[in-house]
C-alpha positions in Angstrom: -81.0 -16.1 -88.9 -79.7 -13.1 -89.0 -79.0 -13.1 -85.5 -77.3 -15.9 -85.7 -74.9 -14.5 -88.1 -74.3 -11.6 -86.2 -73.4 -13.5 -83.2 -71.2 -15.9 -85.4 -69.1 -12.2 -86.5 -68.6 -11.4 -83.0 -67.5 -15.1 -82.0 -65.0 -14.6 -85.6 -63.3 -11.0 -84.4 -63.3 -11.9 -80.4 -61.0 -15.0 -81.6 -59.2 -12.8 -84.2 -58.9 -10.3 -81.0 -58.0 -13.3 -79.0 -55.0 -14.8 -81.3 -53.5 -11.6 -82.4 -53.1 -10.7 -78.4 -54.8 -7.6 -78.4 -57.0 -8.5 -75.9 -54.0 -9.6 -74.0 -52.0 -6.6 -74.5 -55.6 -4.2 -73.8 -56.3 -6.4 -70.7 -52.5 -5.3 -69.3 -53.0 -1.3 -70.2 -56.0 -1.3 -68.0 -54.4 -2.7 -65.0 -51.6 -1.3 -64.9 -53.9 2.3 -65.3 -55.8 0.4 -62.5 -52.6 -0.3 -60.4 -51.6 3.4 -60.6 -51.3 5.1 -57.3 -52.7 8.4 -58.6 -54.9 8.5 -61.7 -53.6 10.3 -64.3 -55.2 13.0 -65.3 -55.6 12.1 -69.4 -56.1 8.3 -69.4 -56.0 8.4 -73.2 -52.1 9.5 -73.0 -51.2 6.7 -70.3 -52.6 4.1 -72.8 -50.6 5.4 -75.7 -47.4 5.9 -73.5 -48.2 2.4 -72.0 -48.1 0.8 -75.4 -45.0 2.9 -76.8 -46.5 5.6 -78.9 -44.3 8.5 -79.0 -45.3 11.6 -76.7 -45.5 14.8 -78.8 -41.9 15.9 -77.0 -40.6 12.7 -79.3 -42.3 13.9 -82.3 -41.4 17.3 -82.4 -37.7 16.5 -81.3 -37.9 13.8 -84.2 -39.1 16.5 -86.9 -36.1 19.1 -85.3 -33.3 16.6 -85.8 -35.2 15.7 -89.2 -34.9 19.2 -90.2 -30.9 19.6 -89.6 -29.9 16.0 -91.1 -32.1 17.9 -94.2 -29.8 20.7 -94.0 -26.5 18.8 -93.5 -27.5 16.6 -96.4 -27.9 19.8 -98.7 -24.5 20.8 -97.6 -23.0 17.8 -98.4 -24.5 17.2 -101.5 -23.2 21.2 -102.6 -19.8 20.0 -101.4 -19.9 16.8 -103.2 -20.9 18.9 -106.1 -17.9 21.6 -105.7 -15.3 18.4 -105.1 -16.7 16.4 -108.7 -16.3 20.1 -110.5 -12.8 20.1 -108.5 -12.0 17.0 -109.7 -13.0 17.7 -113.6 -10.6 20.2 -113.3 -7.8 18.1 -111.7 -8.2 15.3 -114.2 -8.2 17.8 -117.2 -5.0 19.5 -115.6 -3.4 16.0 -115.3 -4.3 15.0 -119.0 -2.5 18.3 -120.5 0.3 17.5 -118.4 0.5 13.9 -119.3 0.1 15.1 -123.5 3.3 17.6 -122.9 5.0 15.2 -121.3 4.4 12.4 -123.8 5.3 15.3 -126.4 8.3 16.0 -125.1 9.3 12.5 -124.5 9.4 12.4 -128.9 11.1 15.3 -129.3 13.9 15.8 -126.7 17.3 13.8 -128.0 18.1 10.5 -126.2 21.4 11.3 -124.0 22.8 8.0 -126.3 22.7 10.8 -129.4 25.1 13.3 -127.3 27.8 10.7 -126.5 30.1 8.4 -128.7 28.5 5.1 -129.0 30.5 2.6 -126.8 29.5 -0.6 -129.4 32.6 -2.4 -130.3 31.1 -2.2 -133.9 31.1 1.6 -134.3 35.2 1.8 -133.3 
C-alpha cells in the first residue's frame, strides 16, 4: 500500500508539473541548450539566462542605479525640507505685512475727510 501511495504522489506532482507548464517550459531550455552550436561552458547560467534571470552584470548595475536614486532621494528630501522652512518664513513675512497693512488701513484718514463734501445737503 504504501507503494501505491507513493506512486499516486508522483502521478499528483507530474500533473501539477504538467498543468502549471513547467515541464513545458524545462522541455524548451534543454533543446534549445541541445540546439546550441557550441556548448557553453556553465550550462547552469544558459538555463537561468534562457528563462530570464538576471545575469550578475544586471544585478550589480541594478544595485548601482539603486544606490544614486538613494542619494538623489536624500537630496531632494533636504531640499524639500529647506523650501517648507522657506516657505514658513514667506508666509510669516506675508502675515506681518498683511497686519500693517490692515493697521494702516484704520488709521490713515479717508481722502473724503481732506476735501469739502460735495452732498447737496452739507452746502
Amino acid at each position: 500500500m504504501a507503494a501505491q501511495t507513493t506512486e499516486a504522489k508522483k502521478e499528483e506532482y507530474r500533473k501539477y508539473l504538467e498543468k502549471s507548464g513547467v515541464i513545458d517550459q524545462l522541455t524548451r531550455v534543454l533543446v534549445g541548450l541541445y540546439e546550441q552550436p557550441e556548448k557553453p561552458a556553465n550550462a547552469v547560467e544558459f538555463i537561468k539566462k534562457f528563462l530570464g534571470a538576471p545575469s550578475d552584470s544586471d544585478v550589480e548595475s541594478l544595485r548601482v542605479e539603486n544606490a544614486q536614486l538613494k542619494e538623489r532621494t536624500e537630496e531632494l528630501e533636504k531640499k524639500v525640507g529647506e523650501l517648507e522652512a522657506e516657505l514658513e518664513k514667506a508666509r510669516a513675512k506675508n502675515q506681518f505685512y498683511a497686519n500693517l497693512h490692515t493697521c494702516l488701513l484704520y488709521t490713515s484718514p479717508s481722502p473724503r475727510d481732506l476735501s469739502t463734501s460735495r452732498m447737496p445737503s452739507s452746502a
